[in-house]
N, C-alpha and C positions, 0 to 999 in steps of 0.2 A: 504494500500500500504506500502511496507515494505521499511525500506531505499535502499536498493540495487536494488530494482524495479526504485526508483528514482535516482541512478546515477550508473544504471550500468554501463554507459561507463568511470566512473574514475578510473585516471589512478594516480593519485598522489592526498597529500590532503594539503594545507597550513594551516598551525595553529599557531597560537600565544599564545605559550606560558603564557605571560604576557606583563604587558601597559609600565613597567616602563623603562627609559633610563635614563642613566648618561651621554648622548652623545646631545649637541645642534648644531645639523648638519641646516646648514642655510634654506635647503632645502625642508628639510624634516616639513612635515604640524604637526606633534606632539603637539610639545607645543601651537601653536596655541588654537587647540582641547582642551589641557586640560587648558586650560585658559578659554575657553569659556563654559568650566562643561560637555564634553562632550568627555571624557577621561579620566576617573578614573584611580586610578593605580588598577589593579589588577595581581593576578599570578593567575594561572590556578593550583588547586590541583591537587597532586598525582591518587587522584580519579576520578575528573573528566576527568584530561587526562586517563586515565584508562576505562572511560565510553565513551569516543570519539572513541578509538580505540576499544572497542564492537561493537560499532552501523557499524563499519568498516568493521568487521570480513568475511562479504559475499561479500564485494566489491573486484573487480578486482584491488584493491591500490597496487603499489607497491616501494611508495615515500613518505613518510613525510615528509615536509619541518618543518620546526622551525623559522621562519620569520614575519617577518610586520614592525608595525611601534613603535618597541620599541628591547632592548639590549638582547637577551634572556639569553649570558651570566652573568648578573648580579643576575638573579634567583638563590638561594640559591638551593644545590641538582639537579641541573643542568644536574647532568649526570644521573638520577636516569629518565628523559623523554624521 
């Protein structure tokens, strides 16, 4: 089964960039998470965002969000995703 058999009907995709924030929004479960080791920083590569948007390519997307629960501008190269 090929991805697009599994979500043909998306319409948009959210992705997170990356974990890290420079923001301690009271709200927000973040730091929580990575206090309890289950939120590592990481950044998503040029490549594999690259390989997210392949496995995309047949889907009817026509939104990518850049969102969650971290800063995505603090990503270096930022505009380059």
């Amino acid at each position: 089964m090929s991805l697009y058999d599994h979500f043909s009907n998306l319409s948009y995709v959210v992705l997170e960039a990356g974990s890290t924030c420079n923001l301690r929004c009271r709200y927000c479960p973040r730091n929580g998470l990575v206090q309890a080791g289950l939120r590592p920083n990481k950044i998503m590569t040029l490549n594999e965002y690259q390989y997210v948007l392949d496995q995309l390519k047949d889907c009817p997307v026509t939104d990518i969000k850049l969102h969650g629960l971290s800063e995505a501008m603090t990503i270096k190269n930022f505009d380059k995703y």
